[in-house]
C-alpha positions in Angstrom: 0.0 0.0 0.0 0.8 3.4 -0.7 1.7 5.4 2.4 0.3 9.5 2.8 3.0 12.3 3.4 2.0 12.0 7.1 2.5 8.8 7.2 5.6 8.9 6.3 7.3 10.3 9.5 4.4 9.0 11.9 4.9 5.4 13.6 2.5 3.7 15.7 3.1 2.2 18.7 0.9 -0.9 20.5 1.1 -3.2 23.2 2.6 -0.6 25.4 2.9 -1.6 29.0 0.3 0.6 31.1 3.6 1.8 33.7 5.6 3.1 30.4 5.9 6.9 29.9 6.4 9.2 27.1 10.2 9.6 28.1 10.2 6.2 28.4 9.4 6.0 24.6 11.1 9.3 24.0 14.6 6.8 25.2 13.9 3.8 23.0 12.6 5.7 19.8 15.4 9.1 20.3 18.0 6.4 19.2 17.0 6.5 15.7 16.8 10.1 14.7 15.3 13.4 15.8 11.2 13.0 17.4 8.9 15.7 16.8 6.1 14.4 18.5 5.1 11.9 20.9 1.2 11.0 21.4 0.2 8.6 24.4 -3.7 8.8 24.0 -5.6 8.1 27.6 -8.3 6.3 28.3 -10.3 8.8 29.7 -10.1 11.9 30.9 -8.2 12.8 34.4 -7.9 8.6 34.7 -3.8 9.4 34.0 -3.6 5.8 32.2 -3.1 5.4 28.3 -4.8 3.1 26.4 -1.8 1.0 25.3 -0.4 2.3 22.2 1.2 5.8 20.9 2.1 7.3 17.8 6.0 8.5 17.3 6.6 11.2 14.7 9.9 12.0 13.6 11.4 15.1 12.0 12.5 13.3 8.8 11.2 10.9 6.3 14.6 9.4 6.4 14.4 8.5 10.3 10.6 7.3 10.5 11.9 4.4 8.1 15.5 3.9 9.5 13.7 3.6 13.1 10.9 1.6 10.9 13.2 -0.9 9.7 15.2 -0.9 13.1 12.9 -1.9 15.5 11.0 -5.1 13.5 10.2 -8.0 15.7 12.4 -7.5 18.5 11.6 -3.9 20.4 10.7 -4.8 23.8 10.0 -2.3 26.9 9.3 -3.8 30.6 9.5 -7.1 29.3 6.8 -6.8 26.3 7.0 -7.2 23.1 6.2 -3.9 21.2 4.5 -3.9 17.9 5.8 -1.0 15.1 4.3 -0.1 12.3 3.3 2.6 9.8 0.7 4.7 11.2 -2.7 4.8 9.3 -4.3 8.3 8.1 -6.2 9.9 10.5 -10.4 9.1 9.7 -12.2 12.5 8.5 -15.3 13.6 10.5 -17.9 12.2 7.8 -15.8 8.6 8.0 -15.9 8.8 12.1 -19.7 9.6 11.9 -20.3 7.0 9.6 -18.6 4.5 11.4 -20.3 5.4 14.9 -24.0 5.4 13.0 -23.1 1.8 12.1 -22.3 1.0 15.9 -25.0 3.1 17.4 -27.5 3.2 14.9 -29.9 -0.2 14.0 -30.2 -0.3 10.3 -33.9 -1.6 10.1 -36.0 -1.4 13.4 -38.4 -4.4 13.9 -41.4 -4.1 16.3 -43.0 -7.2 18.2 -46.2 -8.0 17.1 -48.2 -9.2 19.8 -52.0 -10.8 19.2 -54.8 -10.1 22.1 -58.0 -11.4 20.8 -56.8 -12.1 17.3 -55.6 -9.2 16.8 -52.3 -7.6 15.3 -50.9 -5.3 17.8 -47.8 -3.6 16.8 
């Protein structure tokens, strides 16, 4: 597949252990070229805990894939396993929407008949 400019420089990070840090990443992923930006997303709001994966972005097309091609199978932090891999474009608002009606919204609604006396009630 075809990656987006943004992809280019931006790796994402799962199976994070729930103790580790962004300087904790900022050490392991600092080693293979200059990091813009990291983002730990939380679970909820004022909890403090991240939901187990983070996105990396680095200053240079040329880094993201060095540190790409780096960590393959074998980056571990507190004992796990991390997996690395190209981060996916973010969704657009009409995408997230869409995705969330599918969740949220029944596609056909079906009413209980019911019969008192022989007849149809809906």
């Amino acid at each position: 597949t075809r990656l987006t400019r943004k992809q280019w420089y931006q790796r994402r990070v799962r199976d994070i252990p729930f103790e580790t840090t962004r300087k904790d990443l900022q050490k392991l992923f600092c080693a293979f070229g200059e990091i813009k930006h990291i983002r730990l997303p939380k679970k909820l709001a004022g909890t403090g805990d991240h939901r187990g994966f983070a996105f990396v972005e680095y200053s240079s097309i040329s880094e993201a894939r060095k540190a790409f091609e780096a960590t393959g199978d074998s980056t571990h932090i507190f004992g796990r396993r991390l997996v690395v891999e190209w981060a996916k474009e973010d969704a657009t608002v009409a995408e997230i929407r869409e995705k969330t009606a599918e969740v949220f919204v029944p596609t056909e609604v079906t009413k209980k008949k019911k019969k008192v006396d022989g007849l149809e009630i809906v």
